[in-house]
C-alpha positions, 0 to 999 in steps of 0.5 A: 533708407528704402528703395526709391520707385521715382528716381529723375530720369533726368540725373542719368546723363552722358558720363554718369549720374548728376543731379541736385541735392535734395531735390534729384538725389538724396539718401533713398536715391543712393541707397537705391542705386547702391541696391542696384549697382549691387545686383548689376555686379552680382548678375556679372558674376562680381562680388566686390567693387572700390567706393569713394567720395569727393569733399562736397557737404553731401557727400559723407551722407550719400557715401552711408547709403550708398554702401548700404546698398551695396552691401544688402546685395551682398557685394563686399565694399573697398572703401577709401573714404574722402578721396579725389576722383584720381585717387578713386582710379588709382585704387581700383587699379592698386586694389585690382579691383575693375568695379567701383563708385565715386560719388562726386559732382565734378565742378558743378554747382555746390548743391549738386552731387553725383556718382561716376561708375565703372561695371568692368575694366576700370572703365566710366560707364557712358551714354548706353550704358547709363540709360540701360542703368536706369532701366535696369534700376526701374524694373527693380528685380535686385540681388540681396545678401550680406556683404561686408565693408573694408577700409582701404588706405591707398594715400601712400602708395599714390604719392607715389605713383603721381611723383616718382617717375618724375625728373625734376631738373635745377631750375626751381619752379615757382608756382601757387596752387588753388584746389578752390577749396575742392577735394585736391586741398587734402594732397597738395602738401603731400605731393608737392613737398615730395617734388623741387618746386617753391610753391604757395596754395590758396583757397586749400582749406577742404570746404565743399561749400566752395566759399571763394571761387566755383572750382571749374579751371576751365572757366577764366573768371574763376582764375582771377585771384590765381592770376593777381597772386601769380602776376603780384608775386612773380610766380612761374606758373599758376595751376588751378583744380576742379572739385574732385580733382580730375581736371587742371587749369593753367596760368602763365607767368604773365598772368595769361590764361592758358586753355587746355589745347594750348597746354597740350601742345606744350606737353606734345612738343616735349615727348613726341620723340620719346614715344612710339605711337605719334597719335594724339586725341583731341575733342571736337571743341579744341583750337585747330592751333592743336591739329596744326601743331601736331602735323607740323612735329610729324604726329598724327591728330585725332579728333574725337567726341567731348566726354572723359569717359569716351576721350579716356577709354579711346585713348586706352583702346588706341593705345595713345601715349597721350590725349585730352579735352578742352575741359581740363581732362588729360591722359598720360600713358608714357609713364602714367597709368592713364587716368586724368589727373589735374595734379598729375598734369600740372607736375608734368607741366612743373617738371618741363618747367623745370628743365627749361628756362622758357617760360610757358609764354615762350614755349608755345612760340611759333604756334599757328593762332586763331581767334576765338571763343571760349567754350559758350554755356546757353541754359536749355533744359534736358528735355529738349537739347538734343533736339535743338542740336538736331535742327542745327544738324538739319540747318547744315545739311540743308546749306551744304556744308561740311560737318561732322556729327560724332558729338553734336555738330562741328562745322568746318569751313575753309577759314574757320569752325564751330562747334554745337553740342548738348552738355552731357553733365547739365541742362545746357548747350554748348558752343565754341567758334574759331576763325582765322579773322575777327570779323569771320569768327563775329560773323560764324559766332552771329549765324550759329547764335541764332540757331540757338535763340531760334531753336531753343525755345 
């Protein structure tokens, strides 16, 4: 392993560091960061952080060379091995240790990997700080020492914490779990056995290959075989799991895909009288059924920028008792620690369930609906993304109308909205659009799709 002079740029994005294996990051790139994230600590005045990887084929070698580096700076390493981003979380807070790296590549692409990090405060590295990372990196004046490597086994002590503030009531929920063979399939058993549920997993063998299904929740067609097994075997509640766990997808007993904004208003309508601070954070691509429903319980809404390390940290600056994206990431303060965890937010789901006999199709009864899109990938590339989102900015302010820019361009009008940003985790735009008609969401959808074809060229 040796330092790396010609790291991609490229792989230091909005959240953290992403890139393709070999191509973008290999073991000289994670030894390099290591070396780098090190000497960070150290000029912060630290000497430690927590370290853990998710079950991707490439992880176990990037693992070794990261904590190389870290440990050539001098840095003393907490390492907990195979884990899940959540579990990474709760570690550093078990361990009170504020500084750490996960290697992970989220739900991307199975030849893709990455590292999300935290200098301080528990808290994701995000935009600024990532690019100053690289720059930091690039003038290449490191720290070296002896460090040493601790292995830490926090498993316990996290069941614990995802399980024990829970009240689970009679009624026995029926439910089938698919982690899509992503690293959530090493705590399924574990959780689940500890809570009142009748539950089945498929795909649960730990495979970072991802030999059945790409293991993003957000994306429906990645369902389909969840939906057949809930619909086929008269399932309550299908939950789904991306690959290092962070983030859920839901199924409803009759087969319904269920987006997140929608979720989220379950979850509110059940603890808004059991909270003091009646705010709830949102990103800017989530239904107006959301901002609707928290105005109607008498909450306050709070649209924000797309991004879990911005959505999370805002949460905890407003000391919200709730929040979350439409990607699948969700925030619990009310009696969580306030991390995302897919597994975590489907056993809140499950303990509702639970106490109920509502199915999740009538428990969002009475909310106001609108047509529109799923959120809309068009590949680009990174180097001109944000200028595309710039000329749609331009074309906005050029007709006069209502836009906010707090992440990419949100359109409002009187009957609808959309929404264009640049993905901060790969070489792609993104676009949602709603409407309170078919024909006014195809026309809006039409006027900004050709924005898109026009600009990214």
């Amino acid at each position: 392993m040796k330092i790396k002079a010609d790291i991609n740029k490229y792989i230091f994005r909005g959240y953290d560091i992403r890139g393709v294996v070999p191509s973008d990051i290999d073991v000289d790139t994670a030894y390099t960061i290591g070396i780098g994230f090190g000497s960070k600590l150290i000029d912060l005045g630290k000497d430690k952080c927590v370290v853990g990887h998710d079950n991707r084929l490439s992880s176990p070698d990037l693992h070794q060379a990261l904590v190389q580096g870290l440990i050539d700076t001098g840095i003393n390493v907490f390492d907990i091995g195979l884990c899940t981003t959540p579990m990474y979380y709760f570690a550093c807070i078990n361990l009170k240790i504020d500084s750490g790296i996960m290697i992970t590549a989220s739900h991307n692409p199975k030849d893709e990997n990455g590292f999300k990090f935290a200098f301080s405060n528990y808290d994701n590295a995000k935009g600024k700080e990532i690019v100053d990372f690289y720059d930091y990196i690039k003038k290449g004046n490191f720290h070296y020492g002896e460090g040493s490597i601790t292995r830490k086994d926090v498993k316990e002590d996290y069941l614990s914490a995802l399980t024990d503030n829970l009240s689970f009531g009679k009624r026995k929920v029926k439910v089938v779990l698919d982690p899509g063979n992503g690293t959530t399939s090493i705590l399924l058993n574990d959780v689940f056995k500890r809570v009142n549920v009748d539950y089945t997993i498929i795909n649960g063998d730990s495979d970072g290959s991802f030999p059945n299904h790409h293991p993003d929740p957000s994306i429906e067609s990645n369902l389909s075989e969840l939906k057949e097994i809930v619909i086929e075997k008269n399932f309550d509640v299908g939950l789904a799991f991306d690959g290092d766990g962070d983030r859920v997808g839901v199924i409803s007993g009759s087969g319904k895909f269920i987006p997140i904004d929608y979720y989220m208003i379950i979850i509110i309508r059940d603890i808004i009288n059991k909270v003091s601070n009646k705010t709830f954070l949102y990103d800017v691509k989530c239904s107006k059924s959301l901002e609707d429903e928290i105005n109607k319980l008498g909450g306050i809404p709070y649209c924000y920028r797309t991004g879990n390390s911005y959505t999370k940290a805002k949460v905890k600056e407003l000391d919200l008792a709730f929040g979350g994206e439409l990607s699948g990431h969700v925030y619990f303060r009310d009696k969580f620690l306030g991390f995302d965890s897919g597994i975590y937010a489907g056993l809140r789901l499950l303990e509702i369930l639970s106490n109920t006999n509502k199915s999740i199709d009538e428990l969002l009864d009475g909310i106001n609906r609108y047509y529109s899109t799923p959120e809309t990938k068009y590949k680009t590339t990174d180097e001109i993304k944000f200028d595309v989102v710039k000329k749609i900015e331009d074309y906005c302010k050029e007709k006069g109308y209502t836009y906010n820019n707090i992440d990419g361009v949100r359109v409002t009008f009187d009957d609808s909205w959309a929404s264009v940003r640049a993905s901060n985790t790969g070489p792609n735009l993104t676009a949602r659009f709603e409407a309170s008609t078919e024909e006014r969401l195809e026309s809006i959808k039409n006027e900004f799709e050709e924005l898109i074809f026009k600009y990214n060229k």
